[in-house]
C-alpha positions as CSV (number, residue, x, y, z in Angstrom):
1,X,23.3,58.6,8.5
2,X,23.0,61.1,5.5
3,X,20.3,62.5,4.4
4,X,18.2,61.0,1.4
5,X,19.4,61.8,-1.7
6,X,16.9,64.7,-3.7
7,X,15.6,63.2,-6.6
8,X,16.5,64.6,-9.8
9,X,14.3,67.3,-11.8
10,X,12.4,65.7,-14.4
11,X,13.9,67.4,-17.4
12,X,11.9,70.4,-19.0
13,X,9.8,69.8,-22.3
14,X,11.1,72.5,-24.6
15,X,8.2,74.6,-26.2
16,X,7.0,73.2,-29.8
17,X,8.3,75.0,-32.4
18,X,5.0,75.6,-34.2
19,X,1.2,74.9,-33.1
20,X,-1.3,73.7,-35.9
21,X,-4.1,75.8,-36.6
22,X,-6.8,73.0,-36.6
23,X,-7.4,70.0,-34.6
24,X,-4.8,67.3,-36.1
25,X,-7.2,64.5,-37.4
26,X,-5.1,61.3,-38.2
27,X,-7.4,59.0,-40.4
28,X,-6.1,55.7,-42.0
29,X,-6.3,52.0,-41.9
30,X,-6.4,49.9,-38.3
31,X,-3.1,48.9,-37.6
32,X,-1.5,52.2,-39.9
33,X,-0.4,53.7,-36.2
34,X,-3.5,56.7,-35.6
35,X,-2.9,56.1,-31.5
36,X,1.1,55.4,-31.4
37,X,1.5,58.4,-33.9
38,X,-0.6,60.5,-32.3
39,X,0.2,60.0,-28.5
40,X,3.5,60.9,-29.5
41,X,3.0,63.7,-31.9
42,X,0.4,65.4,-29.3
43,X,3.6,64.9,-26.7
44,X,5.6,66.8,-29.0
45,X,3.5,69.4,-29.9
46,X,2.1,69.6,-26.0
47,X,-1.4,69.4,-27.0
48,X,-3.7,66.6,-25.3
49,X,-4.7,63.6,-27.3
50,X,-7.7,62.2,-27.9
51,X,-8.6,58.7,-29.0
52,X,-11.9,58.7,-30.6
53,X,-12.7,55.2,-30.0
54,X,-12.1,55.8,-26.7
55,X,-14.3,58.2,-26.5
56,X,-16.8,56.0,-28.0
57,X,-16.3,53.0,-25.4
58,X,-16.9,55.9,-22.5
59,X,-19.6,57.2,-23.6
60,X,-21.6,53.8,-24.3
61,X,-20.4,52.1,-21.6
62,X,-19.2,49.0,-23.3
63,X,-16.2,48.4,-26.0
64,X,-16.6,48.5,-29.7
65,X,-16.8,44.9,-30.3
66,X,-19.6,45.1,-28.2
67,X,-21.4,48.0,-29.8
68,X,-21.1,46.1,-33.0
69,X,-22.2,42.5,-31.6
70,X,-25.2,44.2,-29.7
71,X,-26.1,46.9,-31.9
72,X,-24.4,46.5,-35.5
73,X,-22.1,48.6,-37.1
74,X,-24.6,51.4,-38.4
75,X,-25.0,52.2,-34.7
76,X,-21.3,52.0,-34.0
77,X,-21.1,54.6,-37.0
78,X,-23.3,56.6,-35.5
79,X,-22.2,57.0,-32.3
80,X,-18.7,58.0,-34.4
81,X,-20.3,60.4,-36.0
82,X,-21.7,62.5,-33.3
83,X,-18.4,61.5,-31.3
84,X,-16.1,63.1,-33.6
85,X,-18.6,66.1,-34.4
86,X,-18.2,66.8,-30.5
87,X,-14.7,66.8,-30.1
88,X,-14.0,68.9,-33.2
89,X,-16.4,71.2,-32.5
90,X,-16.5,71.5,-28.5
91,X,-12.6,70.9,-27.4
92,X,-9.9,73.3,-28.0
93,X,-7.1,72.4,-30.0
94,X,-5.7,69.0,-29.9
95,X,-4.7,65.6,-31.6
96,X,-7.2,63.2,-32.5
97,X,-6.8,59.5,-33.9
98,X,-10.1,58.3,-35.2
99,X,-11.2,55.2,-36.2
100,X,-11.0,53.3,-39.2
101,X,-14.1,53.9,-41.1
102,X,-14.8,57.7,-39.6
103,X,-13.5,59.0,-42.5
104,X,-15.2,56.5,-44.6
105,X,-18.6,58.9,-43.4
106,X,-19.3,62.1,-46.0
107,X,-20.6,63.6,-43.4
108,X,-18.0,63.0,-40.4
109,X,-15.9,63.7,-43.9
110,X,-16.6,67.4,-43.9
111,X,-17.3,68.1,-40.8
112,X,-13.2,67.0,-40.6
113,X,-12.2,69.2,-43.5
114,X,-14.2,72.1,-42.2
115,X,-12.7,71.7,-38.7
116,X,-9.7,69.9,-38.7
117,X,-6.2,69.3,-40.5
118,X,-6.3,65.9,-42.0
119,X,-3.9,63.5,-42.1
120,X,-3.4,59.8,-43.4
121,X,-1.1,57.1,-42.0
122,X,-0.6,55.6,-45.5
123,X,0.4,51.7,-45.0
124,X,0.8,48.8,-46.9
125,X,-0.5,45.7,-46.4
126,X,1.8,43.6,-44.9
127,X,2.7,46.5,-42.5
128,X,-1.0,46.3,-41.7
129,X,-1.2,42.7,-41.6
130,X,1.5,42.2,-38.5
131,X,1.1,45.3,-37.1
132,X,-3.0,44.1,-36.5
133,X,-1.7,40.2,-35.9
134,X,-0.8,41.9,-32.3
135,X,-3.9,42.8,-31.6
136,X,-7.5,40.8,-31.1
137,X,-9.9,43.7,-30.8
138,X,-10.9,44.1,-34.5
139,X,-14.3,43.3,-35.1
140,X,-13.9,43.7,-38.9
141,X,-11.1,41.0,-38.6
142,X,-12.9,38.7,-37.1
143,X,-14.6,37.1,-39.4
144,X,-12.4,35.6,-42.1
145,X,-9.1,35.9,-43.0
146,X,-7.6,39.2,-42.0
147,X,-5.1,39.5,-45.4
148,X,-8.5,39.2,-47.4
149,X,-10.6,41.7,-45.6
150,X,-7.2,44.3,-44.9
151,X,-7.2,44.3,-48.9
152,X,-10.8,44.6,-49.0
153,X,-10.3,47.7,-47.2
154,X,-7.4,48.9,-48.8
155,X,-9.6,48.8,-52.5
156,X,-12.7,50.5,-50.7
157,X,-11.2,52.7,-48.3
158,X,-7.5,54.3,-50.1
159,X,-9.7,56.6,-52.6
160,X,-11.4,58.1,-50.3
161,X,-8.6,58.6,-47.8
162,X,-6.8,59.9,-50.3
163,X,-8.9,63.4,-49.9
164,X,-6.8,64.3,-46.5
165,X,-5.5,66.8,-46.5
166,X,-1.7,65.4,-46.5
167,X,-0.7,61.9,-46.5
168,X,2.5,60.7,-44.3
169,X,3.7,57.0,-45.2
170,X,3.4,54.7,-42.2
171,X,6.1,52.0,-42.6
172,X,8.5,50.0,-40.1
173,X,9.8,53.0,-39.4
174,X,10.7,53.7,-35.1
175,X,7.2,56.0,-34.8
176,X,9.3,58.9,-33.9
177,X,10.4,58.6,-37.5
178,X,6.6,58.7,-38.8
179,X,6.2,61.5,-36.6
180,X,9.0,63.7,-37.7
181,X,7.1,63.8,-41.1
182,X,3.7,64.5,-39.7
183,X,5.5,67.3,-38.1
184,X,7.0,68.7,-41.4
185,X,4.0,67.9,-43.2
186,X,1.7,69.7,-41.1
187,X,4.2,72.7,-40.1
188,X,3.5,74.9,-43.4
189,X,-0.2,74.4,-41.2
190,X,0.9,76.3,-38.6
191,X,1.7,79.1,-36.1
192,X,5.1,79.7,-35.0
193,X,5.7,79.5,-30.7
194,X,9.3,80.9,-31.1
């Protein structure tokens, strides 16, 4: 009988080229890729990642559609605010996706550009549109028809995202595409590891 066969070393992670000098802070539309971007881009970089509305959920003890059906969405927003402030100002470097409306806040706003390195998945609608069809935990697309209210958002919401600071196009794409260009756009952001 031989013996069982070793199993083979996982292969080594080389070292990131470059480090970013501020908490990455992807900000953008639901559906524009904040999480799948940034799971990936924190692997890359080997930094942890952080899912703000996560972070929400644990901390109140329910999901967001809940906070918004129990308590409204001025509570949700609340809750964000402090959230985010936490993580930006507590944790050491790392990625964080953050909800769609965070950035929407002026305060949760500065606190970002003060703290963190900004940057917006920029996507169109119909990229929006089947990329949030997948999913059923929206609370803002719940009510109505979800091409209205994602153009609704666009109209409200693009300005304003518009003052990260850099903007990456989110498209159909593989996201290891999307993040290749969050990683050039934020290496001029950065410290060399090499």
């Amino acid at each position: 009988m031989s013996a069982p066969s070793a199993s083979p070393a996982p292969a080594a992670i080389a070292p990131p080229p470059f480090l970013p000098k501020r908490t990455v802070v992807l900000v953008g539309l639901m559906g524009a890729g904040k999480s799948a971007i940034g799971r990936r881009l924190a692997h890359r970089l080997g930094l942890p990642f952080i899912d703000a509305d996560t972070e929400i959920e644990a901390a109140a003890g329910c999901t967001i559609d809940e906070i918004f059906a129990r308590d409204g969405e001025a509570a949700f927003r609340a809750a964000e605010r402090r959230i985010i402030a936490r993580l930006l100002t507590e944790r050491p470097l790392h990625i964080l996706a953050t909800g769609g409306g965070a950035f929407m806040d002026p305060e949760t706003r500065a606190l970002i550009r003060d703290k963190g390195l900004s940057v917006w998945l920029k996507a169109d609608l119909d990229i929006l549109l089947a990329r949030t069809a997948r999913r059923s935990h929206r609370p803002l697309l719940k009510n109505g028809d979800p091409r209205a209210i994602l153009q609704r958002l666009i109209d409200v919401r693009y300005p304003v995202y518009a003052e990260a600071d850099l903007t990456v196009i989110s498209d159909d794409h593989p996201p290891e595409y999307t993040v290749d260009r969050v990683m050039e756009a934020i290496a001029p952001h950065s410290v060399a590891t090499l």
